[in-house]
N, C-alpha and C positions, 0 to 999 in steps of 0.2 A: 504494500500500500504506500503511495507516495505520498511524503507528508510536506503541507504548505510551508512556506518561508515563517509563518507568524506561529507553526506549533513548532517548528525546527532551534527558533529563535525564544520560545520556550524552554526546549530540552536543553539548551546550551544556556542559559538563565540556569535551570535547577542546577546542574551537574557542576554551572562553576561554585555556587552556593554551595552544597557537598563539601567539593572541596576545597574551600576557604576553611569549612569548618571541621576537615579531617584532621588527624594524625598520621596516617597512612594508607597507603594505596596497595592496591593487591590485583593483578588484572589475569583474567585466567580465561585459556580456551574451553569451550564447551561443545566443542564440534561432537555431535552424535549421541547427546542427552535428550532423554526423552521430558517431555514434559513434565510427567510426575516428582523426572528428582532434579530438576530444576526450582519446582514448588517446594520438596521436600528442603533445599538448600537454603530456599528465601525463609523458608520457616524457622532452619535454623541460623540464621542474618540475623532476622528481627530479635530473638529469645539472647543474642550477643552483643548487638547495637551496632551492627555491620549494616552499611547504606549499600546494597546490590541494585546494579543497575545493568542491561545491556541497554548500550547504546550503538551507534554507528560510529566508525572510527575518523571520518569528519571531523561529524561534530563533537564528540570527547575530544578530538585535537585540539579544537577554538575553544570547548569549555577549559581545556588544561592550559593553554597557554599564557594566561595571565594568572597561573598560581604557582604556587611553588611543587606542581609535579608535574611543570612542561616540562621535564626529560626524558619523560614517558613517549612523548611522538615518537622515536624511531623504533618502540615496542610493539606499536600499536596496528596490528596488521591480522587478519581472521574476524571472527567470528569470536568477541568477546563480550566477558562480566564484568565489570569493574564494581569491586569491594573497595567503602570504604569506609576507615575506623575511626569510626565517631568518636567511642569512649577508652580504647584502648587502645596503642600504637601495634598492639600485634594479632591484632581483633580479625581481622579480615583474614592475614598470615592463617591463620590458627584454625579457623572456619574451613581456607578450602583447604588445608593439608589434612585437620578431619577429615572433611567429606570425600579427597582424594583419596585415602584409605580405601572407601566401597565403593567407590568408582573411579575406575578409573581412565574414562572418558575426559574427566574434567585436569585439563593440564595449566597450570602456573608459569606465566611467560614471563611477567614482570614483577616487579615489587617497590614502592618508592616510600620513604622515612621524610620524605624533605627536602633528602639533599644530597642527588642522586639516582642514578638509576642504576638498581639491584639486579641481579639475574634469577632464575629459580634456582639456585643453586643455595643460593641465601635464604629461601625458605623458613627452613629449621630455624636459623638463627634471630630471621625476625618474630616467627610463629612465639618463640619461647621470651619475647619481652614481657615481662612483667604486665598486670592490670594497675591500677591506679593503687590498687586497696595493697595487692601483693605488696607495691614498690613502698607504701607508706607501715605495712607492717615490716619488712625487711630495715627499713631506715630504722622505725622503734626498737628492734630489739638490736641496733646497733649501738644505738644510745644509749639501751639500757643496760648491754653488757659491761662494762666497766662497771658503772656504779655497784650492778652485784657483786662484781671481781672484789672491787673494795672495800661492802659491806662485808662479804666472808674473809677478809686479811684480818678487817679490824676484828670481826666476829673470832677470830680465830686465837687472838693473844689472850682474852682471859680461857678462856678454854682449854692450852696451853699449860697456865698457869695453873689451874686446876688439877690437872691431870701431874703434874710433876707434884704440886702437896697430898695427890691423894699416893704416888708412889710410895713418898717419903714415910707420909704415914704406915701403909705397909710392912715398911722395911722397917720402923721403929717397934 
């Protein structure tokens, strides 16, 4: 179906929006997906906060090119999904190397953080960034290690102490 100038000019409005507001991008072929696990995918997009979209690769070029993942155009070639991670920079990563797991029809061509263009080879490494919530417990119990360190040194000298007067007493 051919789509006019003023829905095309539409699509490239949304997708720039997306991603002003991504963290990262994830663009993956899906040549020879049937519809159902195309749906099943978008189901699990929405329950991660991943924005899945096909679009034409036109217009993802003009939506990308005034963000910081126009270095995506020389990827950008087939029959693609572009995932992108709203709330997590490995949101989208994560989603399709799950879903490539059971299928694997669905292959990962690009990947972009920002600042640069990833290969699929990178995958894994962006799949496995931290969520928001991961990266803020990780920092607390960085913080909080010392202070226990400390508390159990200082905890440790009367305790010490004890144990060498209950010897003594023993031996007396």
């Amino acid at each position: 179906m051919a789509l006019g100038l003023a829905a095309k000019k539409e699509i490239v409005a949304e997708v720039s929006d997306i991603a002003s507001q991504a963290l990262s991008v994830a663009v993956a072929e899906y040549r020879g997906m049937e519809v159902s696990e195309l749906t099943e995918l978008r189901v699990k997009a929405r329950e991660q906060g991943v924005y899945l979209k096909v679009v034409r690769n036109t217009l993802a070029k003009r939506a990308l090119a005034d963000s910081k993942f126009s270095d995506l155009e020389s990827a950008l070639t087939g029959p693609l999904i572009y995932g992108f991670s709203i709330e997590a920079p490995g949101g989208a990563a994560r989603l399709f190397k799950d879903f490539a797991k059971t299928n694997a029809k669905l292959n990962v061509t690009a990947l972009s953080i920002g600042n640069g263009l990833l290969g699929p080879d990178k995958l894994d490494a962006v799949a496995s960034l931290p969520t928001r919530d991961e990266a803020l417990a990780r920092l607390l119990a960085t913080f909080k290690a010392p202070v226990g360190k400390f508390v159990q040194t200082v905890n440790e000298i009367p305790s010490k102490f004890v144990r060498v007067l209950a010897a003594i007493k023993e031996t007396k």
